[in-house]
C-alpha positions in Angstrom: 166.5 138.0 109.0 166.0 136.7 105.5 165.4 133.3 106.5 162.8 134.3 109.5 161.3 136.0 107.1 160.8 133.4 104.2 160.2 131.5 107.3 157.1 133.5 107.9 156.3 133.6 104.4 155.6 130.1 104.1 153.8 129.0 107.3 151.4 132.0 106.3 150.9 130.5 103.3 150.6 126.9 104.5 148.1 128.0 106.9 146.3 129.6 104.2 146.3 126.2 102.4 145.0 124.4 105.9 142.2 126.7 106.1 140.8 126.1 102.3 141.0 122.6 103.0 139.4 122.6 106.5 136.7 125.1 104.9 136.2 122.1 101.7 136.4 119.9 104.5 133.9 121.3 107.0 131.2 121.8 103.9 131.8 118.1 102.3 130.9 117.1 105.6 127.6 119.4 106.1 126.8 117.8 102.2 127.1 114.4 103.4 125.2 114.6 106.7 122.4 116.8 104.9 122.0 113.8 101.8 122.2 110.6 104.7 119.5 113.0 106.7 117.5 113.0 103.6 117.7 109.3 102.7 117.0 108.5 105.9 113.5 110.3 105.8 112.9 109.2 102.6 113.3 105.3 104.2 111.5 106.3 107.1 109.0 106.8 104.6 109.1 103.9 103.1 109.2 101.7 106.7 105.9 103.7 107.5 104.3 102.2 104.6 105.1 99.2 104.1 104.9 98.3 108.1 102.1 96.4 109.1 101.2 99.7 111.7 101.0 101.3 108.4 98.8 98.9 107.0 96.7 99.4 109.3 96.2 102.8 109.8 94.8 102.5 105.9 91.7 99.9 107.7 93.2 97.0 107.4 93.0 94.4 110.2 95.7 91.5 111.5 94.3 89.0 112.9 96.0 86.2 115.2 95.5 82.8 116.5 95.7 81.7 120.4 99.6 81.1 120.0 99.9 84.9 118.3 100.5 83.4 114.7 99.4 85.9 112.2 96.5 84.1 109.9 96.2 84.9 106.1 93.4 82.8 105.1 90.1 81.9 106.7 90.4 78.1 106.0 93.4 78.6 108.5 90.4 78.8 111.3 88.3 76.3 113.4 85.5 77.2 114.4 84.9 78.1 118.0 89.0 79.4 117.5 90.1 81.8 119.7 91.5 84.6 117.5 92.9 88.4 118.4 92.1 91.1 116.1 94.4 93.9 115.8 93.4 97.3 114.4 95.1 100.7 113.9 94.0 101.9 117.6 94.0 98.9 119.5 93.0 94.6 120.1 89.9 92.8 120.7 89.1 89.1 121.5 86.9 87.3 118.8 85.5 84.1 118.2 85.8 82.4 114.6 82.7 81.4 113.3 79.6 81.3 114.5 76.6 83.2 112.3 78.1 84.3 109.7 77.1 84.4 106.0 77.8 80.9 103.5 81.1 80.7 102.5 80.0 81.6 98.7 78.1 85.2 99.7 81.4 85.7 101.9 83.7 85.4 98.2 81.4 87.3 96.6 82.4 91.1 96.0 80.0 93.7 96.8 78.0 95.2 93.8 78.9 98.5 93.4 76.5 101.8 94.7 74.1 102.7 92.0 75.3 105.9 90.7 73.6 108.9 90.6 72.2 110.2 86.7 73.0 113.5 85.4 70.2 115.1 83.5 71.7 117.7 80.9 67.6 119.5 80.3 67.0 122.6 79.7 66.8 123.3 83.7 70.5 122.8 83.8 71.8 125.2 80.8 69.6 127.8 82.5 71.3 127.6 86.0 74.8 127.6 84.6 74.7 131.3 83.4 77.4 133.0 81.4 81.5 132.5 80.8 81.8 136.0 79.5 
């Protein structure tokens, strides 16, 4: 009777000990899958950026030779070329040259939109009107 009862003692508390762990167990797990879910959104991200799609979408263009060889550099055309022109929402079929400005205006940045002036008259204290 004793021993059944020591018996009983200890595989109570052993279980007790198996659930704790399980329990750690079962929450270490949830931790880990919660911090890989996060990482991988976080290089989702990251992929969505730096993909060309991405690229894109922020009005950028790709543009491709006959054989579908991505061209960096205009000197990589001919004229007359053949080239594909992928945007954000879809392809067209272009032609490289042809009517376009001299290759100096073409380097040339734009000049910048004249900006508007700010008068600080009279006229402009009056519309303002009190703080306090």
């Amino acid at each position: 009777v004793r021993e059944r009862a020591r018996l009983a003692r200890r595989r109570a508390e052993r279980a007790e000990a198996l659930f704790r762990v399980a329990t750690r167990l079962e929450r270490a797990f949830l931790e880990g899958v919660k911090a890989r879910r996060s990482r991988l959104a976080a290089l989702w991200q990251l992929f969505g950026a730096v993909s060309y799609r991405g690229v894109l979408a922020r009005g950028f263009a790709l543009v491709r030779d006959e054989s579908g060889r991505a061209l960096r550099r205009a000197a990589e055309t001919r004229e007359g070329q053949r080239l594909t022109i992928e945007f954000a929402d879809g392809r067209i079929a272009a032609v490289a040259g042809g009517g376009g400005p001299p290759a100096e205006a073409a380097l040339a940045p734009p000049a910048p939109p004249p900006r508007p002036k700010r008068g600080r008259g009279a006229k402009d204290a009056k519309e303002q009107g009190s703080l306090f």
